[in-house]
GUKOL-216170 format. One record per residue (C-alpha): y, z, x; chain. Coordinates in steps of 0.001 Angstrom, whole numbers. Layout:
N
<pt north="Y" up="Z" east="X" vogu="A"/>
...
This chain:
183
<pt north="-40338" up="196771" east="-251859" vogu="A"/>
<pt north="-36854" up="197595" east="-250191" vogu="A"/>
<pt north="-37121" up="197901" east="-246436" vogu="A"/>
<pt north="-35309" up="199580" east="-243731" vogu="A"/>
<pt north="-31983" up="197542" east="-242239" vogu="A"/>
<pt north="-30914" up="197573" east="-238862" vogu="A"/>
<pt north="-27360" up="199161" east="-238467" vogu="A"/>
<pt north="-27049" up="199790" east="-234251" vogu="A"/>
<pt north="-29196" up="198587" east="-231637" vogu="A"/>
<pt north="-29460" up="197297" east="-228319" vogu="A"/>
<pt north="-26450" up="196563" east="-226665" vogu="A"/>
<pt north="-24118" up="198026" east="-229726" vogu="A"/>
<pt north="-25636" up="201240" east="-229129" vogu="A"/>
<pt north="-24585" up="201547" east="-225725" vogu="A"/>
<pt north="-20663" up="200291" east="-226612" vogu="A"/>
<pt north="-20451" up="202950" east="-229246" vogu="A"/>
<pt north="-21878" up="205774" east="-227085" vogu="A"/>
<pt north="-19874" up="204439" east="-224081" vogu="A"/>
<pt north="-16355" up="204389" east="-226709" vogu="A"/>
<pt north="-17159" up="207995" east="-227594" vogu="A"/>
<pt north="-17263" up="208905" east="-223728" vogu="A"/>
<pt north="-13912" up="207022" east="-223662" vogu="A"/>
<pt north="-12472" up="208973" east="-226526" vogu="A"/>
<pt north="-13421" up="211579" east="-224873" vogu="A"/>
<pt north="-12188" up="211184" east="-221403" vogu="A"/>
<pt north="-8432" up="210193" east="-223199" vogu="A"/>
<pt north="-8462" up="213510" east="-225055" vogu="A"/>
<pt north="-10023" up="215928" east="-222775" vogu="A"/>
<pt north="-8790" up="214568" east="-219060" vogu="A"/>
<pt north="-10891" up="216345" east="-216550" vogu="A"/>
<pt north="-12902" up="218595" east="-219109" vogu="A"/>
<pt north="-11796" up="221912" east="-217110" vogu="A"/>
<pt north="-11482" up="223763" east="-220459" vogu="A"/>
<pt north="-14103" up="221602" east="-222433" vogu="A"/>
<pt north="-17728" up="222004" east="-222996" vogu="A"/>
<pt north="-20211" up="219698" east="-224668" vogu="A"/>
<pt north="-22846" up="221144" east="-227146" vogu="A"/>
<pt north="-25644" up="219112" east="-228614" vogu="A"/>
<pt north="-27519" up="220562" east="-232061" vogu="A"/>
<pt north="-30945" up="221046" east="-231840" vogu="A"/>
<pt north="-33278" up="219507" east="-232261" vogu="A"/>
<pt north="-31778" up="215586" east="-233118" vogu="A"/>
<pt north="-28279" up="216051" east="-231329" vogu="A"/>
<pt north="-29362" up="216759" east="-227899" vogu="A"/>
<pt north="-30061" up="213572" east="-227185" vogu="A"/>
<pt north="-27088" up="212485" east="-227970" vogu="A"/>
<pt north="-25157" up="215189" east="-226207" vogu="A"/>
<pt north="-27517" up="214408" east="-222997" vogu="A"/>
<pt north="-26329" up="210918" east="-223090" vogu="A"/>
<pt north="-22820" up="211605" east="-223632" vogu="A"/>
<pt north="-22731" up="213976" east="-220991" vogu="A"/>
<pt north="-24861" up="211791" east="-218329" vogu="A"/>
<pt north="-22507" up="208780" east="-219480" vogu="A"/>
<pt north="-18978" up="210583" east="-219116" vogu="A"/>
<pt north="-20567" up="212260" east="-215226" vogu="A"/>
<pt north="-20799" up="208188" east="-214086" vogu="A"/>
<pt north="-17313" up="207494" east="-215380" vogu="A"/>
<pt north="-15505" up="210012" east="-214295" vogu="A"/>
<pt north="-17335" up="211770" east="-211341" vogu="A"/>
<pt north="-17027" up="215231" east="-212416" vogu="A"/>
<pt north="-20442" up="216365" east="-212103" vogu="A"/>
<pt north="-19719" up="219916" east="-213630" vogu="A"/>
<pt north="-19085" up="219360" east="-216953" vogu="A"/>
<pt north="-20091" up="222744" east="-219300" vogu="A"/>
<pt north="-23240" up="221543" east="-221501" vogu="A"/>
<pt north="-25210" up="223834" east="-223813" vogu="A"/>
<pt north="-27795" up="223051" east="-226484" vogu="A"/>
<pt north="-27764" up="225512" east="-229716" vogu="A"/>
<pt north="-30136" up="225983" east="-231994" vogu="A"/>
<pt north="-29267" up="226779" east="-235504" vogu="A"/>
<pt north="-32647" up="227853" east="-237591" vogu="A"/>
<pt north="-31638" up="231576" east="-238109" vogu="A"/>
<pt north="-28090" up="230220" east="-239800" vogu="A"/>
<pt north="-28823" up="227998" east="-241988" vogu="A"/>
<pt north="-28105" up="229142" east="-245446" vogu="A"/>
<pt north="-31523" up="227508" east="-246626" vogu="A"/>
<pt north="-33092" up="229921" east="-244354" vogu="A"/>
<pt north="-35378" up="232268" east="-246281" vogu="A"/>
<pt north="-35782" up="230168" east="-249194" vogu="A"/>
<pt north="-38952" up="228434" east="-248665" vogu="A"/>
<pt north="-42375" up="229543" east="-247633" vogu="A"/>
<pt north="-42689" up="227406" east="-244301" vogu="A"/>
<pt north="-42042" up="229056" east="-241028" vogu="A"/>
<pt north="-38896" up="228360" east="-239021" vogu="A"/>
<pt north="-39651" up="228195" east="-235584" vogu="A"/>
<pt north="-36288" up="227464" east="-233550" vogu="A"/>
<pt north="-36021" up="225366" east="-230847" vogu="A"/>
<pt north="-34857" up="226567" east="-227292" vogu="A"/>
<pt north="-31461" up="228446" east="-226762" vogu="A"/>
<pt north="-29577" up="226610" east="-223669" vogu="A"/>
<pt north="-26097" up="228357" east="-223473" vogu="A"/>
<pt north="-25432" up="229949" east="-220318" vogu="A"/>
<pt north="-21967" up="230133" east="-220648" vogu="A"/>
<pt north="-18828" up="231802" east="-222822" vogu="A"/>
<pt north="-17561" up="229877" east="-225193" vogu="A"/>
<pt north="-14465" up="231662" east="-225169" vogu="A"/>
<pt north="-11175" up="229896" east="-225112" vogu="A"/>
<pt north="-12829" up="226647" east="-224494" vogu="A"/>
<pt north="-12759" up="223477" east="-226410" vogu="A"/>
<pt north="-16202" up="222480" east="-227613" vogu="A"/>
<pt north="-17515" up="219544" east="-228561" vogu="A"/>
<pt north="-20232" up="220034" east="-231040" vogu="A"/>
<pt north="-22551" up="216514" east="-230708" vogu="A"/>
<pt north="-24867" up="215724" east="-233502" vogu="A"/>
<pt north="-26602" up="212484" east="-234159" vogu="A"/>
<pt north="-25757" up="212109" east="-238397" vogu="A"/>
<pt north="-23203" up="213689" east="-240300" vogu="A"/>
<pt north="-24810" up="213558" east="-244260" vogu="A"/>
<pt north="-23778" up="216686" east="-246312" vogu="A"/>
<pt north="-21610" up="218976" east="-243557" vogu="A"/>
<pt north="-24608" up="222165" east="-244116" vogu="A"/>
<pt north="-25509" up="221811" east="-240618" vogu="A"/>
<pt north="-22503" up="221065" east="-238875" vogu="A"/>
<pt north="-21342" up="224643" east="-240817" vogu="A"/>
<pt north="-24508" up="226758" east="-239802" vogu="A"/>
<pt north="-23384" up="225310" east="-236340" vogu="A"/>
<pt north="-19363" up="226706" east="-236527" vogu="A"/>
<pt north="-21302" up="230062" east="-237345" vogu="A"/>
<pt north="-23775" up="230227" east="-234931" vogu="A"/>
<pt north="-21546" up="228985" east="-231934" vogu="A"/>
<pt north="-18942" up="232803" east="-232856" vogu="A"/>
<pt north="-21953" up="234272" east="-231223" vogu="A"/>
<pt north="-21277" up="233173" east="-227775" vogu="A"/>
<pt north="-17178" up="233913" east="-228064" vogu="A"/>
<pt north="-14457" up="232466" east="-229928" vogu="A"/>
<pt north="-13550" up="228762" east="-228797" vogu="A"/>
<pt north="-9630" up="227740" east="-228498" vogu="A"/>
<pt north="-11220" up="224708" east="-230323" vogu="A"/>
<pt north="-13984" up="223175" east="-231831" vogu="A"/>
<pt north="-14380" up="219685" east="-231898" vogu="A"/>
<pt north="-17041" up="217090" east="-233835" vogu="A"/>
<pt north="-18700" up="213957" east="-232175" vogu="A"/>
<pt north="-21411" up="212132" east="-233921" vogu="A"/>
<pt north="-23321" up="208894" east="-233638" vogu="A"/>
<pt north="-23787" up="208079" east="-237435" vogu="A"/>
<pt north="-21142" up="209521" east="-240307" vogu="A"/>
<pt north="-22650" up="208878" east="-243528" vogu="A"/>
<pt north="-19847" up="208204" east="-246012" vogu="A"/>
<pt north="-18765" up="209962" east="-249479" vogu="A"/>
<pt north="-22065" up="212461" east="-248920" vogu="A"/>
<pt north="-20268" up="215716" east="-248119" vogu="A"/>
<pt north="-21458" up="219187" east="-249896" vogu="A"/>
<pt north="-18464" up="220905" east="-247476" vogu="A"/>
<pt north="-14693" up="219853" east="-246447" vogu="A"/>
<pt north="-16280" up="219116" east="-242964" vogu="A"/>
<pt north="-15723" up="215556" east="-241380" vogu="A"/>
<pt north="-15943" up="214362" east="-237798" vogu="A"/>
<pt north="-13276" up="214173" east="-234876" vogu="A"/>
<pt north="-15679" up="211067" east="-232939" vogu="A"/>
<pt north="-17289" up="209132" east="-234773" vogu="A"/>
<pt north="-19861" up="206078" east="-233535" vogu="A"/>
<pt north="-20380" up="204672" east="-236570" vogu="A"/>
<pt north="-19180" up="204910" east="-240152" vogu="A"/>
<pt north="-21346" up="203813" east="-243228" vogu="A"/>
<pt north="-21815" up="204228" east="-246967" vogu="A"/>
<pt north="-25101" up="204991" east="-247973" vogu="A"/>
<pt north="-26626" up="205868" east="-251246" vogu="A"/>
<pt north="-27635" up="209987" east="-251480" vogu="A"/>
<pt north="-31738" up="209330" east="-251683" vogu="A"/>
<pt north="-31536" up="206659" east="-248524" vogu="A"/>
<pt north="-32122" up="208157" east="-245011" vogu="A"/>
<pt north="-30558" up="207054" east="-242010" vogu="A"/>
<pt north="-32527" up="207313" east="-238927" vogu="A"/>
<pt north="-31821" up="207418" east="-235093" vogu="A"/>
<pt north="-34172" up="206896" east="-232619" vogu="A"/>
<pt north="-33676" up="207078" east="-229048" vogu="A"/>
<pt north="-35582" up="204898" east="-226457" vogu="A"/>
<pt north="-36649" up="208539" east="-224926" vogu="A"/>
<pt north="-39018" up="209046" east="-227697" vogu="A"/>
<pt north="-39361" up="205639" east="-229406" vogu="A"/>
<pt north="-39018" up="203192" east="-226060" vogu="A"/>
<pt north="-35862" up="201822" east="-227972" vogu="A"/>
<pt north="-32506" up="202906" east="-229341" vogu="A"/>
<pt north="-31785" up="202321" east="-232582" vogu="A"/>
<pt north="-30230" up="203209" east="-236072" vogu="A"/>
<pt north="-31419" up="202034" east="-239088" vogu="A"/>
<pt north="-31013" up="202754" east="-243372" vogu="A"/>
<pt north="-33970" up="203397" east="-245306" vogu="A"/>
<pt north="-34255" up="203333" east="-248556" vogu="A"/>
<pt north="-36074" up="205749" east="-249884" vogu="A"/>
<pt north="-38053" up="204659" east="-253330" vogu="A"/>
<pt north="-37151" up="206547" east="-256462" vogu="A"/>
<pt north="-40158" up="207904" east="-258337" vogu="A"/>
């Protein structure tokens, strides 16, 4: 029986999301033009930690933040019999001319991150749209879609799932591979 490995915990997960916010800072200065937006449901807490991280280290406290949900654009929608029920809307703002950051926790086959690009022309047309995630999984892409900040690369196999959890809902971060038995 194969088991699930450990990829990023403890104090690793706090360097990589504190690099990001680095990254971040060096390529976005005083965020004037910039707002962050986490993908519901499993990138908001990502996006709540990058934005609470880059407020301490740079003392803007005004930082645009939004949280989109993308249920009604994915293009699996309509294609089974379960019902979608989206998760709460949070974008009080245009996101015209602005440069988003679109936060996500893994980036597997790119379907998401594209139902995301379509969903966020609804709320204006961005000067730029930018891609931070915590985990990209390697060689696993179904679109030409790859990420601008990455936290963490790794190769996994397609049937193994990669897992985040975040010490808000599991009293500890971490990131780990399982492998998920063939039947």
């Amino acid at each position: 029986m194969m088991t699930e490995r450990i990829i990023l915990e403890k104090k690793q997960f706090q360097l990589t999301i504190d690099r990001l916010c680095y990254q971040l800072i060096e390529n976005h200065n005083d965020f004037s033009e910039t707002a962050l937006v986490g993908m519901q449901p499993r990138g908001i807490l990502l996006s709540r930690r990058i934005k609470a991280r880059l407020e301490e280290l740079t003392g803007i406290q005004n930082i645009l933040y939004g949280e989109l949900d993308i249920a009604f654009y994915r293009d699996d929608f309509r294609r089974g019999n379960e019902l979608i029920l989206p998760n709460e809307l949070k974008i009080h703002f245009s996101m015209s001319n602005k440069k988003i950051v679109l936060i996500d926790d893994v980036l597997y086959t790119g379907r998401t991150i594209r139902s995301a690009l379509d969903a966020i022309t609804d709320f204006g047309r961005p000067d730029k749209v930018e891609l931070l995630v915590l985990i990209d999984r390697l060689y696993s892409r179904q679109l030409p879609i790859q990420a601008d900040y990455k936290g963490l690369t790794v190769d996994t196999r397609a049937n193994d799932k990669v897992k985040v959890q975040w010490k808000e809902q599991h009293k500890k971060d971490v990131v780990y591979i399982l492998p998920v038995q063939e039947k």
